[in-house]
C-alpha positions as a LaTeX table, in Angstrom:
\begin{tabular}{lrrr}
\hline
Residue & $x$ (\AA) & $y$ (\AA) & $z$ (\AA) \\
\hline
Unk1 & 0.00 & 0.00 & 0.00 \\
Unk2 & 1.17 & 3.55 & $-0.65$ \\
Unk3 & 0.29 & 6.87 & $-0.64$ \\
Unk4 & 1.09 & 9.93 & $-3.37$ \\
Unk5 & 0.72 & 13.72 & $-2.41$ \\
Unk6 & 2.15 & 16.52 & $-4.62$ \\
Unk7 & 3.64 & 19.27 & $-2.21$ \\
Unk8 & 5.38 & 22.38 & $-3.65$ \\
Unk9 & 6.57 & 20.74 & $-7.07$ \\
Unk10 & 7.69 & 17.36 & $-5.37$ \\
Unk11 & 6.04 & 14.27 & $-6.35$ \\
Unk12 & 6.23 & 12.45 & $-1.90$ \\
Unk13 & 5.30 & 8.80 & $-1.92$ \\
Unk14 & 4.70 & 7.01 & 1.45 \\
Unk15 & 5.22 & 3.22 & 0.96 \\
Unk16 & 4.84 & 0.32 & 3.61 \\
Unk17 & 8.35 & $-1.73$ & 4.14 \\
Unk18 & 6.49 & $-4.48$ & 5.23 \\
Unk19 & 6.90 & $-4.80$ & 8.85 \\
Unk20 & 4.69 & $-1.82$ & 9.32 \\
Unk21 & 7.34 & 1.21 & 9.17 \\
Unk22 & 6.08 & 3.70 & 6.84 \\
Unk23 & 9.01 & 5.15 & 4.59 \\
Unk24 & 8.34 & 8.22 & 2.40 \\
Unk25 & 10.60 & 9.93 & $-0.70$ \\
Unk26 & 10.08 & 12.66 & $-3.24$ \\
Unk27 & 11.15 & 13.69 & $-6.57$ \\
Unk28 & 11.20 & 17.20 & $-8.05$ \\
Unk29 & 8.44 & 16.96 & $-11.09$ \\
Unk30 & 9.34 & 18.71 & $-14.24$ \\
Unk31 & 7.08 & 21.72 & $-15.01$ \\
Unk32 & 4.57 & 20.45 & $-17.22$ \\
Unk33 & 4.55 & 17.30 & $-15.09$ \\
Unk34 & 4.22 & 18.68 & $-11.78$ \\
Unk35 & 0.98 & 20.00 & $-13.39$ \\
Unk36 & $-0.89$ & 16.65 & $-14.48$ \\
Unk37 & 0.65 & 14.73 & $-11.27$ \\
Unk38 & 0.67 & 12.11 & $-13.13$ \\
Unk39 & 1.36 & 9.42 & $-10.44$ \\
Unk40 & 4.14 & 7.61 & $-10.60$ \\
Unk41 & 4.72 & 7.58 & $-14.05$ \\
Unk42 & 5.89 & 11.16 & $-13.70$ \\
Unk43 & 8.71 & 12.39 & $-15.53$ \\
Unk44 & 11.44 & 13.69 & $-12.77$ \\
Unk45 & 14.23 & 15.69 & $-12.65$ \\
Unk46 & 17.25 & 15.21 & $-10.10$ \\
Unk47 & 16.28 & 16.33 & $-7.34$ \\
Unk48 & 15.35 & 13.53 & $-4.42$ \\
Unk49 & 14.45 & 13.16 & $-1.00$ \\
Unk50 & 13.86 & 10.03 & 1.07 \\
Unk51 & 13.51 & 9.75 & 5.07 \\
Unk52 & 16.25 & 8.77 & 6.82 \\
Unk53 & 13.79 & 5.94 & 8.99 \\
Unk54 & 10.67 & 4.66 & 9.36 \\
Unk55 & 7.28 & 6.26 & 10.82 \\
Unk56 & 4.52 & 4.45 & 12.78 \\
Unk57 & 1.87 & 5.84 & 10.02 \\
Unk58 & 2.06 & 7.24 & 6.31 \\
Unk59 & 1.22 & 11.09 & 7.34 \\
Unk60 & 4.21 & 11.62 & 9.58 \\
Unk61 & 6.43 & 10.03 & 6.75 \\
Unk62 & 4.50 & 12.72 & 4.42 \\
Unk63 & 4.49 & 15.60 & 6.65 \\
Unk64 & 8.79 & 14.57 & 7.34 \\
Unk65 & 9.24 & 15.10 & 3.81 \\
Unk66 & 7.35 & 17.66 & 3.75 \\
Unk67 & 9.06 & 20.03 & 6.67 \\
Unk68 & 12.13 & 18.71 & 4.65 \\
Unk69 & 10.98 & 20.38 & 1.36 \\
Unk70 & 9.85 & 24.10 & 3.57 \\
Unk71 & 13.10 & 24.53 & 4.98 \\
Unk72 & 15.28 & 26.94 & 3.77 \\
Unk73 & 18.49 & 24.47 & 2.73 \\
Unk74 & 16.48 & 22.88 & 0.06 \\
Unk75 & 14.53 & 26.01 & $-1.35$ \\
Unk76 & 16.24 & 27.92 & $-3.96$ \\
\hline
\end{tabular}
C-alpha cells in the first residue's frame, strides 16, 4: 500500500516496508509534469528526498518530507 501527495513541485510517496514502518521519498516533477501529477509515471528531474527511517503511520512520513521540502536548505 502507498500513498502519493504533490507538495510544492515534489512528487512524496509514502510506501509500507512491510513490517509496518512507513518510509516516504520525493522527486522534483518537471514543469509540465508537476501540473498533471501524473502518479508515478511522472517524468522527474534530479532532485530527491527520502527519510532517513521509518514512521509508525504514512502522514508523519509525508508531513517529514514535507518540513524537509519548507526549509530553507532545500529552497532555492
Amino acid at each position: 500500500m502507498e500513498r502519493i501527495v504533490l507538495h510544492k513541485g515534489f512528487l512524496i510517496r509514502a510506501y509500507e516496508d512491510g513490517s509496518g514502518v512507513w518510509l516516504a521519498e520525493a522527486n522534483k516533477l518537471l514543469g509540465t509534469e508537476a501540473k498533471k501529477a501524473a502518479g508515478t509515471e511522472a517524468d522527474t528531474d534530479v532532485e530527491y528526498i527520502a527519510t532517513p527511517s521509518g514512521h509508525p503511520t504514512p502522514e508523519a512520513a509525508i508531513d517529514f518530507i514535507r518540513q524537509m521540502i519548507d526549509s530553507p536548505s532545500t529552497t532555492r
